[in-house]
C-alpha positions as CSV (number, residue, x, y, z in Angstrom):
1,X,57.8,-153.7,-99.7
2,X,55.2,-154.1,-102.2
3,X,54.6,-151.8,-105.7
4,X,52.9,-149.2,-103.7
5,X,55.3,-148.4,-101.4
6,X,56.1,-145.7,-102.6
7,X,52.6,-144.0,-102.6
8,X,51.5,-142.3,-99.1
9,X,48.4,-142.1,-98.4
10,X,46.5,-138.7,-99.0
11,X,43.4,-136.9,-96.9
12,X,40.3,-137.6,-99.3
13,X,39.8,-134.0,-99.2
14,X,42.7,-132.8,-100.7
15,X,43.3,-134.6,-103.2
16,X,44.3,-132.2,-106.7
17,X,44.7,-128.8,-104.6
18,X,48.2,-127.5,-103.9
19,X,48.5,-125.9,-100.2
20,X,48.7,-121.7,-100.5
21,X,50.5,-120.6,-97.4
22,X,48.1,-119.1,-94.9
23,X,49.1,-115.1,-95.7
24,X,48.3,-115.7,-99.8
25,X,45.0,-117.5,-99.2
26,X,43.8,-114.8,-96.7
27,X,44.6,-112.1,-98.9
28,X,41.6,-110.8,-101.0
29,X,41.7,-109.1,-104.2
30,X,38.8,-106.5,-104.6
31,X,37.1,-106.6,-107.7
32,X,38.6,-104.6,-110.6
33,X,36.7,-101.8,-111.0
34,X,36.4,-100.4,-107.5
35,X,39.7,-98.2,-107.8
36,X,37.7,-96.9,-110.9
37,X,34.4,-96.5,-109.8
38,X,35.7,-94.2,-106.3
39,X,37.9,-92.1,-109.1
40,X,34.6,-91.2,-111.2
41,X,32.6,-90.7,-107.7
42,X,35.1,-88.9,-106.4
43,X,35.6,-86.8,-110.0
44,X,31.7,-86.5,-110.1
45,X,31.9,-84.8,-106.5
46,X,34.7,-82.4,-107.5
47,X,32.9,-81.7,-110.1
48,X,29.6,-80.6,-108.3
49,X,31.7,-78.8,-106.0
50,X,32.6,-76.8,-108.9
51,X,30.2,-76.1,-110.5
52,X,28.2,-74.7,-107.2
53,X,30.9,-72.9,-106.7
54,X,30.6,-71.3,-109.7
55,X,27.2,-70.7,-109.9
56,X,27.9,-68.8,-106.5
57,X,30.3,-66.6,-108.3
58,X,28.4,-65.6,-111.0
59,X,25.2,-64.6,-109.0
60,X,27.9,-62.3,-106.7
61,X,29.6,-61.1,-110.1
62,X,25.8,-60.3,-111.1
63,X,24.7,-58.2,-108.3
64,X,28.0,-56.4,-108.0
65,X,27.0,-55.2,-111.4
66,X,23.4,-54.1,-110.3
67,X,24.6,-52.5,-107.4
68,X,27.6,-50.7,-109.8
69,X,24.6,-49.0,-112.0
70,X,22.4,-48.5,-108.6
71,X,25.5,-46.5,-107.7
72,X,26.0,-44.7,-110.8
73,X,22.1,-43.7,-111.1
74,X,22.4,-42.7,-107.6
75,X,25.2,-40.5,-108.8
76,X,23.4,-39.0,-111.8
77,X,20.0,-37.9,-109.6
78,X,22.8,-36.2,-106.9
79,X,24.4,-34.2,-110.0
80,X,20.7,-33.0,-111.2
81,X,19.5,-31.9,-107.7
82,X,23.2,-29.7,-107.1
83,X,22.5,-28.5,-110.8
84,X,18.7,-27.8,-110.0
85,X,19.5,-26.1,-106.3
86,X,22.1,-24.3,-108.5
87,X,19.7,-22.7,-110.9
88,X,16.9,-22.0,-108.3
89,X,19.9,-20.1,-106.4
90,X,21.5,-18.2,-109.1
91,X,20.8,-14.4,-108.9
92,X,18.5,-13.9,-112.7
93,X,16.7,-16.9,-111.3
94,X,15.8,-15.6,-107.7
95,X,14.5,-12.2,-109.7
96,X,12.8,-13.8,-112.3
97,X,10.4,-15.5,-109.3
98,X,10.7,-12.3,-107.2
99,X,8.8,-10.4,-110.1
100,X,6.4,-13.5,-110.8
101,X,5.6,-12.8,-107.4
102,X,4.6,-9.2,-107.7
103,X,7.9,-8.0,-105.9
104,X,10.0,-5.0,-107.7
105,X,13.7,-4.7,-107.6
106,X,15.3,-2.5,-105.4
107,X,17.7,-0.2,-106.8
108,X,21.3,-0.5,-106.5
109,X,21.9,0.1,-102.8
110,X,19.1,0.4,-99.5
111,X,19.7,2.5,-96.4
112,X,17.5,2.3,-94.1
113,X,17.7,4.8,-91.7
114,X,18.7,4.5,-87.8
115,X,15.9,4.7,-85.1
């Protein structure tokens, strides 16, 4: 044997690089920031979500309010007509436009008499 017995011979086109077993090399990392960049997306989306959401309550809180003092003006113009039809019905009233009228009051009771 000579010197370089000892030396095997090597494909020219490995020569430097170590072998990875096939599983490591096929593995691929993604890039760093990916994990981060979906989180802020998928914050972002939550977020929107949210904030339609409520925007959507406060327009329904808004026109339960408006309907509330629709309601309560309803209520008000009901009390003044009873009060009014009270009035007009009440028996000084009903005399007071029975004489504007020209009519007189009767005394205190009428008979008429039978055919």
């Amino acid at each position: 044997m000579t010197a370089y017995g000892s030396i095997h011979a090597r494909p020219i086109g490995l020569t430097g690089r170590r072998r990875l077993p096939v599983p490591t090399r096929a593995r691929r990392h993604g890039h760093p920031a990916g994990p981060l960049l979906a989180a802020v997306l998928l914050s972002f989306i939550v977020g929107l979500i949210y904030l339609g959401l409520t925007i959507h309550l406060a327009a329904t809180e808004y026109r339960v309010e408006q309907l509330l003092l629709e309601r309560d003006d309803l209520a008000r113009q009901v009390q003044t007509l009873e009060t009014t039809m009270l009035r007009w019905g009440a028996e000084p009233m009903v005399l007071e436009r029975g004489q504007q009228a020209g009519l007189d009051p009767l005394g205190s009771r009428l008979r008429l008499p039978a055919p």
